[in-house]
C-alpha positions as CSV (number, residue, x, y, z in Angstrom):
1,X,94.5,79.0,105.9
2,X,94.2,82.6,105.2
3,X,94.7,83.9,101.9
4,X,97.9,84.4,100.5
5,X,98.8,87.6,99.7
6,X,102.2,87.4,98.2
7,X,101.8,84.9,95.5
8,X,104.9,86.0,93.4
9,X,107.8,87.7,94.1
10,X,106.6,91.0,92.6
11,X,103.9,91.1,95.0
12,X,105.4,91.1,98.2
13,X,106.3,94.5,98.8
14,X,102.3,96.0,98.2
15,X,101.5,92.1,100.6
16,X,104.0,93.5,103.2
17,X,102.0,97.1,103.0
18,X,98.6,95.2,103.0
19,X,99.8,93.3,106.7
20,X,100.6,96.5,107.8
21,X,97.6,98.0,107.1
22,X,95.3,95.5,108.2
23,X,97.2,94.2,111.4
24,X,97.3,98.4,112.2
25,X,93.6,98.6,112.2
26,X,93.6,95.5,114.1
27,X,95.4,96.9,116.9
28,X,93.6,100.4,116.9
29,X,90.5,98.7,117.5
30,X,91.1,97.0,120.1
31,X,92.7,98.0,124.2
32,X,94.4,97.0,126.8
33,X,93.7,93.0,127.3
34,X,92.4,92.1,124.5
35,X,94.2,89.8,121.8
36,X,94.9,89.7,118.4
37,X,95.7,86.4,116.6
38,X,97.4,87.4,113.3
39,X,98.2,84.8,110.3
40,X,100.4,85.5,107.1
41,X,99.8,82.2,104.6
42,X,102.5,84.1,101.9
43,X,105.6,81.5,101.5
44,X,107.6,84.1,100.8
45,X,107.2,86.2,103.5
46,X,109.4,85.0,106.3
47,X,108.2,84.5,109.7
48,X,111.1,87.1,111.2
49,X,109.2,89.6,108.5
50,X,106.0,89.5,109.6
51,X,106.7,89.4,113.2
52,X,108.5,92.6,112.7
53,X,105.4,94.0,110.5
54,X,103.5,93.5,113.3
55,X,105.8,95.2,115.5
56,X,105.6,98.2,113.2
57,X,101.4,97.7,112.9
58,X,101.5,97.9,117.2
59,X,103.7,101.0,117.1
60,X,101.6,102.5,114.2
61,X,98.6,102.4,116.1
62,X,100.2,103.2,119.6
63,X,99.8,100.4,121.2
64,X,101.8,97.9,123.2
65,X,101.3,93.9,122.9
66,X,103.6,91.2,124.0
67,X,103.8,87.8,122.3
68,X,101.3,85.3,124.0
69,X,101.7,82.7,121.7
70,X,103.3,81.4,118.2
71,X,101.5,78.6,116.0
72,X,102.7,76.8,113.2
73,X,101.4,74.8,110.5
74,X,100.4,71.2,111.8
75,X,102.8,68.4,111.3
76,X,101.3,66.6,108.6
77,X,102.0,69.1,106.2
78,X,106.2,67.9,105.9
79,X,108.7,70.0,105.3
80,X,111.1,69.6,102.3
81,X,114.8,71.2,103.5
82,X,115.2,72.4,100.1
83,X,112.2,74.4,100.0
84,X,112.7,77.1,102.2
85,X,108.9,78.5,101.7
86,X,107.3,74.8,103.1
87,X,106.7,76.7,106.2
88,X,104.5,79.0,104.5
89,X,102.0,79.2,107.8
90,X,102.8,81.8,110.5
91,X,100.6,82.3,113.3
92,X,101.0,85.3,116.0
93,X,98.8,85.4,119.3
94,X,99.1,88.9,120.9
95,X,98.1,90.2,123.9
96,X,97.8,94.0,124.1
97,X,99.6,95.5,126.9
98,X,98.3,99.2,126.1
């Protein structure tokens, strides 16, 4: 797993700054058809949230990338329903497009 980087609630607005951030620097170093394969470990940062921080990390750095593939955590780790942070794992392959 990566690190986390929102452990508590008061950390996840500087965590959702520190994805952007990185995954931007991600994407300017790299061009048309290469991939990034991006991971958020933080609970409470939904997967909708950082797919969109990534979004904003592709535009930041003016580039294009479609979605190549999604992974999740594997299925021994179970999922209670009551915990909505159980699927703390969220996995993002991206191809860049330009």
């Amino acid at each position: 797993d990566p690190p986390a980087f929102a452990k508590h609630k008061s950390s996840l607005d500087n965590a959702k700054r520190a994805y952007l951030n990185l995954n931007k620097l991600c994407f300017q170093s790299l061009k048309k058809g290469d991939y990034l394969l991006s991971s958020s470990c933080s609970g409470l940062l939904s997967r909708d949230e950082f797919y969109s921080i990534l979004q904003h990390a592709a535009g930041g750095a003016n580039r294009r990338a479609m979605l190549a593939g999604e992974l999740h955590q594997p299925v021994d780790q179970t999922r209670n329903l009551a915990f909505s942070e159980g699927p703390y794992l969220k996995t993002f392959l991206l191809e860049i497009t330009s």
